[in-house]
C-alpha positions in Angstrom: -66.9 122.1 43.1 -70.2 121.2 40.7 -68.9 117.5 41.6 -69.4 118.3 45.7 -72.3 119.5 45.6 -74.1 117.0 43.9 -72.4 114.5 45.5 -73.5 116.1 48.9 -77.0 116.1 47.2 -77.3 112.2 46.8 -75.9 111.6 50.1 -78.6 114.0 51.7 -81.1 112.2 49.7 -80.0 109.0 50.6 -79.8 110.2 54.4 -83.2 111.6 53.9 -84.9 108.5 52.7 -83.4 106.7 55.2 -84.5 108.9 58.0 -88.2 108.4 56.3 -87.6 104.4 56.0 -86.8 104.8 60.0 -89.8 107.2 60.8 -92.0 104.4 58.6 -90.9 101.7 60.6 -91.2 103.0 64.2 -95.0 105.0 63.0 -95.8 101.5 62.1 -94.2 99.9 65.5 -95.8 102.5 67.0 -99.6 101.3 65.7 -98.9 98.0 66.2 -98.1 98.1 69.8 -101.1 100.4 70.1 -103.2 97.2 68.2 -101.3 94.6 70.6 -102.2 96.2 73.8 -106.1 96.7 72.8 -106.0 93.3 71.6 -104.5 91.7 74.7 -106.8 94.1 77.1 -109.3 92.4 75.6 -108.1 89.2 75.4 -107.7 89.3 79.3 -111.4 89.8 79.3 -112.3 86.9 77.1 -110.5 84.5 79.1 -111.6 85.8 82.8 -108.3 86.8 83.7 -109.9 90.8 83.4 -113.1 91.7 84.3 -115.7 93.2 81.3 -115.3 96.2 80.6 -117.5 98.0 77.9 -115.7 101.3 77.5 -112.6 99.5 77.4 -113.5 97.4 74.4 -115.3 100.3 72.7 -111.9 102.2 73.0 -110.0 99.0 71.9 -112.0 98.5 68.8 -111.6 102.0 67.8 -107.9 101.5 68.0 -107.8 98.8 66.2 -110.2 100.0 63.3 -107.8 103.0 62.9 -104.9 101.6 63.3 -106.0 98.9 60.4 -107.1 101.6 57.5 -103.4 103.5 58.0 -101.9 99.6 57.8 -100.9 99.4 54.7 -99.4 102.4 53.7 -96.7 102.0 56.4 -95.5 99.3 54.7 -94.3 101.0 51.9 -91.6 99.5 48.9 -88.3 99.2 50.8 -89.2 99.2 54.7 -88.5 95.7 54.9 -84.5 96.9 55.8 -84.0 98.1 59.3 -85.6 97.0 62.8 -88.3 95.4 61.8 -90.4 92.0 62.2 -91.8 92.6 59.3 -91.5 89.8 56.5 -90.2 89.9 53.0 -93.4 88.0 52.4 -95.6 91.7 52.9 -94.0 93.1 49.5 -94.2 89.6 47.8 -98.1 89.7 48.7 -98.9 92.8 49.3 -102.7 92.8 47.9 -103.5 89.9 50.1 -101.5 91.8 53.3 -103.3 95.0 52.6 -107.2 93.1 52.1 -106.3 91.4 55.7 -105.9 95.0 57.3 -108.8 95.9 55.2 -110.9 93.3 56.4 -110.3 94.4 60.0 -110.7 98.0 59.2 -114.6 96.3 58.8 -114.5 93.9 61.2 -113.6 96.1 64.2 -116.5 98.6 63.9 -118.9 96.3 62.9 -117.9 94.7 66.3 -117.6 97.5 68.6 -121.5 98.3 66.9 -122.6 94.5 67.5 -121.0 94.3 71.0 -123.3 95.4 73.9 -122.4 93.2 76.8 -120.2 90.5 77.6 -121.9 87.7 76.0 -122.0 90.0 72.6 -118.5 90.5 73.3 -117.6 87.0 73.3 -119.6 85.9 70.2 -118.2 89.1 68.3 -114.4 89.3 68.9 -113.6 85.8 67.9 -114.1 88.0 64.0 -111.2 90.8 65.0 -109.1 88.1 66.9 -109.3 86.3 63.6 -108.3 88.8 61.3 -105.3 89.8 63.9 -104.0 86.4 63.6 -104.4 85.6 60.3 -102.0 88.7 59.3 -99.5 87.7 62.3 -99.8 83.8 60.8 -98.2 85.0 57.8 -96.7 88.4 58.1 -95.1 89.1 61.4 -91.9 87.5 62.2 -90.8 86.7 66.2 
């Protein structure tokens, strides 16, 4: 009887770390595709394809700033297993993957506090864009 019930035990702590692994993964999907779609709004914008829109780019930059100081901690030891485009690369190199994400959590409100137009949108972004991309480069898989 002692047996089953510890035996139970491990399984529901396996279960439950799964479960958490899962949650992990899809919080962090979740934030990303929040990051994406600010990104490409205002990408649109940069290229002419949307018009400028102040508010809009406020509200991306806040996502984004957010979004990038929570970063790292959903990429905990062990949620590289699962549905995920997430590289092994992350855990082998974390410091680096968690100063990119801290270099956007500056960049981003330094931006949205720089940009006041379109012309200080389009010298200012280029700094987020760059930070984006430099994590995807490395870190994201397709």
């Amino acid at each position: 009887m002692r047996r089953k019930i510890v035996l139970a035990s491990l399984f529901a702590l396996g279960a439950g770390v799964a479960l958490a692994q899962g949650s992990v993964i899809e919080q962090r999907k979740a934030e990303m595709k929040a990051m994406g779609a600010a990104a490409g709004a205002m990408s649109k914008m940069m290229k002419g394809e949307a018009p400028f829109d102040l508010a809009a780019v406020q509200k991306g930059l806040e996502t984004i700033g957010k979004n990038a100081k929570s970063g790292p901690a959903l990429f905990p030891e062990g949620s590289d297993k699962g549905d995920t485009k997430a590289q092994p690369d992350i855990w082998l190199n974390k410091a680096k993957f968690d100063g990119i994400f801290a270099k956007l959590a500056e960049d981003a409100p330094k931006a949205a506090a720089a940009i006041k137009d379109e012309a200080s949108f389009k010298a200012e972004i280029g700094k987020v864009f760059g930070s984006c991309g430099a994590c995807h480069k490395e870190f994201r898989g397709q």
